[in-house]
N, C-alpha and C positions, 0 to 999 in steps of 0.2 A: 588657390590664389590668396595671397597675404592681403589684409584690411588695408594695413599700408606699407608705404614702400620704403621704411626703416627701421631698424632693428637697433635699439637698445638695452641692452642686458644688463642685469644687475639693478635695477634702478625703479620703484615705484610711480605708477604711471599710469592715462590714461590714454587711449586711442579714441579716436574719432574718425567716420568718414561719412560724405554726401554724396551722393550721387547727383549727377544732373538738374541741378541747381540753376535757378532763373537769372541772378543778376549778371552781367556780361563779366568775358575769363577776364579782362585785363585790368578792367578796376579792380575788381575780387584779388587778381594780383598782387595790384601792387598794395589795398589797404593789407592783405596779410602778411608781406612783405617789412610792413608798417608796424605792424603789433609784434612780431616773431619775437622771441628771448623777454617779452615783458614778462610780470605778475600778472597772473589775471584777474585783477585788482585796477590792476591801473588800465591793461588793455580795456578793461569795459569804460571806464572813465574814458578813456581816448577815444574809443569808438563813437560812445554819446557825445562826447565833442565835434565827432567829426558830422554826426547826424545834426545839429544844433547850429554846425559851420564856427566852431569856435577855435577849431585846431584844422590842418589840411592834412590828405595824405598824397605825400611829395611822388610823383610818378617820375620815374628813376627810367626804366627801360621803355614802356607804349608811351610813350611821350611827345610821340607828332603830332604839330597842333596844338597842343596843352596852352593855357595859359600862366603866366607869372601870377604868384601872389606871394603877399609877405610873410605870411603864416609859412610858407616851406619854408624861412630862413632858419626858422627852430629845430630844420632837420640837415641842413648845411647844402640843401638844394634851392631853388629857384622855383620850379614848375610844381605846382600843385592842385587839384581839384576835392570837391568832395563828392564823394559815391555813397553816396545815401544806403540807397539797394541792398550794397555790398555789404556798408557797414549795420545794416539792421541783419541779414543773415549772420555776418559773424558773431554779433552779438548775442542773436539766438543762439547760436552753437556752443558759445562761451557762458551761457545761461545754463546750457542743459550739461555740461562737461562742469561746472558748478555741482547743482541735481545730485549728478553719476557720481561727484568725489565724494559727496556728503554719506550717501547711499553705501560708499567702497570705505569709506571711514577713515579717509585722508584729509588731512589739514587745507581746507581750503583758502588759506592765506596764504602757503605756500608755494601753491599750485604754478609753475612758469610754463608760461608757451615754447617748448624746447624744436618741436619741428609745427611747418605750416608749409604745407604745397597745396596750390592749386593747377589743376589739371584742364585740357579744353575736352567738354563732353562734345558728342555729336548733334553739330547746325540742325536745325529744324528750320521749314522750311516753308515761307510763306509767298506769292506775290504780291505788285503790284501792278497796276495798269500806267501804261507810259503813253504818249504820244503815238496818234498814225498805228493804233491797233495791235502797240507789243506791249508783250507784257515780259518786264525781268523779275529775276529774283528779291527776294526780301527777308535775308535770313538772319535767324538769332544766333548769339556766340554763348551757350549756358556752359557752366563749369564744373567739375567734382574738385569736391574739397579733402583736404585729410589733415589731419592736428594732431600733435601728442603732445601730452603737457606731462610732466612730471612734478615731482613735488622735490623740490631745494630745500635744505637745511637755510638757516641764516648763518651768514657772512660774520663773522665777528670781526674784525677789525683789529691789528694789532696794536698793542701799545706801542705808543711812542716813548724810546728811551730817548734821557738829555745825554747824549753823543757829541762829544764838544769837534765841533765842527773844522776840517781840516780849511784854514783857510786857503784859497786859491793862489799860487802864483803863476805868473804867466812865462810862456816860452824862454821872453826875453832876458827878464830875472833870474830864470833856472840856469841858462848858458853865463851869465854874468856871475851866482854865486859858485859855478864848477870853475871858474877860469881862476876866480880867487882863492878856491881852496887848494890848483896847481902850486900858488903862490909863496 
């Protein structure tokens, strides 16, 4: 059985997995959902934001019930919360896939979060005591996590040539100057 469940070749990289991890799957969702394709650089910055409550992470899919806040506008959603829990394990992991680059002797500026799945581990399983002598369930939802970050070249940017600009004409001017040049 594979560590994780993607393969790519060619490319410097680190893997990461958890097993059965405490904070519930859906928040863990969606904050990983939330950092995916960052730097890991900035993902820790975003996380301690979202631990501090200074940033939200916008819940996109488990979102029944969620409340509005204005912080998810920054993500072009509406509904937002923050997952504490979630974001202190991710941060751990993204501490120690830090640790692991340093140790592998990769650039850890370049380091991007290139995959992030979170999986549902199996409900464990507690009660409670209810009314008139039942007792129902009371179960937890923990997650396995997996990340692969790889390490990115930077971006250089091209130059911009001065490309003299075709100016625009419109439909109606282009059939007016053919009918005169019939002429």
């Amino acid at each position: 059985m594979s560590l994780v469940s993607v393969n790519s070749p060619g490319c410097v990289e680190l893997c990461f997995s958890c097993r059965i991890l405490c904070p519930h799957f859906q928040n863990t969702r969606e904050t990983a959902q939330a950092i995916k394709g960052m730097h890991i650089r900035k993902a820790n910055k975003y996380l301690r934001d979202v631990i501090v409550k200074h940033q939200c992470v916008p819940f996109r899919r488990y979102n029944g019930g969620v409340g509005r806040c204005a912080q998810a506008k920054q993500h072009g959603w509406t509904q937002g919360r923050w997952p504490k829990k979630s974001a202190e394990f991710l941060l751990h992991m993204l501490k120690n896939a830090e640790s692991n680059a340093e140790l592998k002797g990769l650039d850890v500026d370049s380091l991007v979060i290139e995959h992030i799945q979170v999986n549902k581990a199996p409900k464990m399983r507690r009660r409670t005591y209810r009314a008139h002598g039942r007792i129902n369930p009371y179960m937890s939802s923990p997650c396995h996590i997996e990340m692969i970050l790889t390490e990115k070249e930077q971006i250089v940017p091209k130059p911009e040539e001065e490309v003299a600009q075709k100016k625009k004409v419109s439909q109606k001017k282009l059939k007016k100057q053919k009918l005169m040049a019939r002429e």
